[in-house]
ROKOLVO-118238 format. One line per 4 residues: number of its first residue (from 1); for each residue x, y, z of N, C-alpha, C. Coordinates in steps of 0.2 Angstrom, whole numbers, padded with zeros to 4 digits. Atoms other than C-alpha are relative to their C-alpha. Example, Ala and Ser with C-alpha at 12.3 -4.5 7.8 and 13.67 -1.06 7.14 Angstrom:
2
1	0004,-0006,0000,0062,-0022,0039,0004,0006,0000  -0004,-0006,-0001,0068,-0005,0036,-0004,0005,0003;
***
This chain:
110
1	-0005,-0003,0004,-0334,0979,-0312,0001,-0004,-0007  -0001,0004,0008,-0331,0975,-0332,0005,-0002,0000  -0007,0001,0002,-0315,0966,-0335,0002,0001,-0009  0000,-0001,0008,-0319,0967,-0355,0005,0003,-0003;
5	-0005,-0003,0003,-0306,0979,-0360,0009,-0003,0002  -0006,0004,-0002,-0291,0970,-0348,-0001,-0008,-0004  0000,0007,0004,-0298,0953,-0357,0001,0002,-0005  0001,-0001,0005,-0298,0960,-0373,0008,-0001,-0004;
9	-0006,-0002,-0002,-0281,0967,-0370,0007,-0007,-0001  -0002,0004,0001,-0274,0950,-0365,0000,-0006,-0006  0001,0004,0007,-0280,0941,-0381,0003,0004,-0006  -0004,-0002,0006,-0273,0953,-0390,0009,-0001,0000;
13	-0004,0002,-0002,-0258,0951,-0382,0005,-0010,-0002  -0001,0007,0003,-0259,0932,-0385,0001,-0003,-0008  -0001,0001,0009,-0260,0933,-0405,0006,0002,-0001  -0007,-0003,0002,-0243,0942,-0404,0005,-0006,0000;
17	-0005,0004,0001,-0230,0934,-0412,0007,0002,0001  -0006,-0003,0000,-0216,0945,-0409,-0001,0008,0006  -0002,-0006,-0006,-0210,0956,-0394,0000,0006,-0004  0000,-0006,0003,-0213,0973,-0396,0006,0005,0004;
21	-0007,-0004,0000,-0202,0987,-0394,-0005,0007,0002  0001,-0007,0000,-0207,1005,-0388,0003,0005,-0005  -0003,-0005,0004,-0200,1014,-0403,-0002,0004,-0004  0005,-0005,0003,-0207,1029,-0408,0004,0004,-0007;
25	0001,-0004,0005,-0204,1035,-0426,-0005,0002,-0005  0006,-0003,0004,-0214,1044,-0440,-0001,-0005,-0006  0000,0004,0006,-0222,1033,-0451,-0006,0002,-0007  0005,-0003,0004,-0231,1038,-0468,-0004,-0006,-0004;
29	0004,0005,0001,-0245,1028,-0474,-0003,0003,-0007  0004,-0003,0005,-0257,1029,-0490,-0003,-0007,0000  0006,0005,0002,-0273,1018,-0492,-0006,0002,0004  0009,-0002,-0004,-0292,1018,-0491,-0002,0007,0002;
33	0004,-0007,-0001,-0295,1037,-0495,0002,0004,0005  -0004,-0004,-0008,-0281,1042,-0479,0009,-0001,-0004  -0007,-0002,0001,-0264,1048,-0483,0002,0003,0005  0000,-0004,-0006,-0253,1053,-0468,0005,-0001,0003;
37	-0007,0001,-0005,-0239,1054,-0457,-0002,-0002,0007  0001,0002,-0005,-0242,1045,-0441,0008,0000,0008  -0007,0004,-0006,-0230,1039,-0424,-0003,-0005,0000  0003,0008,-0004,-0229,1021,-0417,0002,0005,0006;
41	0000,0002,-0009,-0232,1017,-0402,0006,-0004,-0001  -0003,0006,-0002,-0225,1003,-0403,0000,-0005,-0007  -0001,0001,0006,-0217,0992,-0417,0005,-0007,0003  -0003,0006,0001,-0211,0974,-0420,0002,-0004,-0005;
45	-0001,0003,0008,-0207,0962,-0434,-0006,-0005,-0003  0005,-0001,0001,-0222,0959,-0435,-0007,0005,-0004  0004,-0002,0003,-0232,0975,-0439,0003,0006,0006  0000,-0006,-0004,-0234,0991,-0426,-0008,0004,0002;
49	0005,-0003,-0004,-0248,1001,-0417,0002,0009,-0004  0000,-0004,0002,-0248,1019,-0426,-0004,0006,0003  0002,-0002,-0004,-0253,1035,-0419,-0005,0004,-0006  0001,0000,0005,-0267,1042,-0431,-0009,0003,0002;
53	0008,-0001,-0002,-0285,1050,-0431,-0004,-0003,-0009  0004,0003,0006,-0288,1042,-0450,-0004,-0008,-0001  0005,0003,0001,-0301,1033,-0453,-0001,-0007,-0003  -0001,0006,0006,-0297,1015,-0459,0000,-0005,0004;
57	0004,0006,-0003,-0307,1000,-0457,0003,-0006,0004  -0003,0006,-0001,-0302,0984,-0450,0001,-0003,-0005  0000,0002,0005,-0295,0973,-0463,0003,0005,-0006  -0002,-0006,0004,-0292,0988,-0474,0009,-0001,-0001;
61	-0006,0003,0000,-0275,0986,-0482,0005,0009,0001  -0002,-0005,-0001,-0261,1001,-0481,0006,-0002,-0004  -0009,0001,0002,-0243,1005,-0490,0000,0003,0006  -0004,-0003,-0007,-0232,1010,-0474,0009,0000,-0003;
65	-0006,0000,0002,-0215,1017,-0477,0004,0004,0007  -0003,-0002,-0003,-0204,1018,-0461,0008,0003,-0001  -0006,-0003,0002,-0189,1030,-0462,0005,-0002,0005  -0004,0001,-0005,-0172,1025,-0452,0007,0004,-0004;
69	-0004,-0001,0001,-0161,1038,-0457,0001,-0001,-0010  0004,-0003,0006,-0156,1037,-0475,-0004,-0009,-0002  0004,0007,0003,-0164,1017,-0476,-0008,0002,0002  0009,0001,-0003,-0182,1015,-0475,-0004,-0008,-0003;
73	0003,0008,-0001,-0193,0999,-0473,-0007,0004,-0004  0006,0000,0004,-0209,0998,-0484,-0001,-0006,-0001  0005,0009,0001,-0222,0984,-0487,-0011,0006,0001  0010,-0002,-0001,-0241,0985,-0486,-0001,-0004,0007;
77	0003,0001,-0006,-0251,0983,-0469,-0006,-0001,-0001  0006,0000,0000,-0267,0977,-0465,-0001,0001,0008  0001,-0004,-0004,-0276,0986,-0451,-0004,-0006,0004  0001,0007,-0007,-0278,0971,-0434,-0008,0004,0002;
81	0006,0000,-0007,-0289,0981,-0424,0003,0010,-0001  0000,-0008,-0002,-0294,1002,-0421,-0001,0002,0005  0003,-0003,-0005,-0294,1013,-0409,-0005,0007,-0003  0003,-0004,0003,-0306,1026,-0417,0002,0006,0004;
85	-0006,-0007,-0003,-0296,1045,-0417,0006,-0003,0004  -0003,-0001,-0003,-0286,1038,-0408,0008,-0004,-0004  -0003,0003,0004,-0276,1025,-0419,0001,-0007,-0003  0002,0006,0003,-0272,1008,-0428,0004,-0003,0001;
89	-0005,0006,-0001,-0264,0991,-0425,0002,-0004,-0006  -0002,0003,0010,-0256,0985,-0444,0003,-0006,0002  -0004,0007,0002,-0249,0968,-0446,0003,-0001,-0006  -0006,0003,0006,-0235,0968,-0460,0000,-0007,-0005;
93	0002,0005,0005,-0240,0956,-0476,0005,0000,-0003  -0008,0003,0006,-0225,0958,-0487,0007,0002,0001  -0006,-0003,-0002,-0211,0962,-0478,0005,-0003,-0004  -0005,0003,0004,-0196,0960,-0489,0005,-0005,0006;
97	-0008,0003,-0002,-0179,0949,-0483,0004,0004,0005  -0003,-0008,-0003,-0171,0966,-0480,-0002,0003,0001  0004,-0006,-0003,-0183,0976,-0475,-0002,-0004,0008  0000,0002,-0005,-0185,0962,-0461,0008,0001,0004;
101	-0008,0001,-0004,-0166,0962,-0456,0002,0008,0000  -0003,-0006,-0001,-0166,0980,-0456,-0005,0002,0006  0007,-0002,-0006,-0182,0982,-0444,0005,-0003,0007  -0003,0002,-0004,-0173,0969,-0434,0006,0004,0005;
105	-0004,-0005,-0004,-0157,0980,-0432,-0001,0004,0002  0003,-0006,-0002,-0166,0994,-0428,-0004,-0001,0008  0005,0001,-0007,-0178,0986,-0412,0006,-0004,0004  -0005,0001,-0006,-0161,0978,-0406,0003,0006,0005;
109	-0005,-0006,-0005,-0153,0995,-0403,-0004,0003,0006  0004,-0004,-0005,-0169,1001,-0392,0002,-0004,0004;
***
């Protein structure tokens, strides 16, 4: 039996710097030739998992603007890890002050 994708899983699990949150809203991106409305899976103060059939490399960077009502959070992402068609794992580069204290408020309430 392969265990590679439960090891994989687990290191990936280990570079996480921040609890994740099941929060599912729509997020729109632009970079690398893909523009688009996506869902998280799952979102942290960290970065988030995206739900996406666009095509964007590892390392490849993105604008990400999440909407909460009438605020919305914006920064650029860089793309961790793909799942091809399926989706992207981004890691948050320039998150503001208040763009962090507002994500924060928002994964409290889930």
């Amino acid at each position: 039996m392969n265990d590679e994708p439960e090891e994989e899983l687990e290191a990936q699990e280990e570079r996480r710097h921040y609890d994740r949150a099941r929060l599912i809203v729509d997020v729109v991106f632009d970079g690398q030739d893909s523009t688009g409305v996506a869902s998280t899976k799952d979102i942290s103060l960290g970065g988030l998992y995206m739900n996406t059939k666009a095509d964007i490399p590892e390392g490849g960077q993105l604008m990400v603007r999440i909407p909460f009502g009438k605020r919305e959070v914006v920064c650029t992402a860089e793309v961790v890890y793909r799942n091809p068609g399926l989706g992207l794992g981004v890691r948050f580069l320039d998150l503001s002050d208040d763009s962090r204290a507002m994500l924060d408020q928002e994964l409290s309430n889930v």
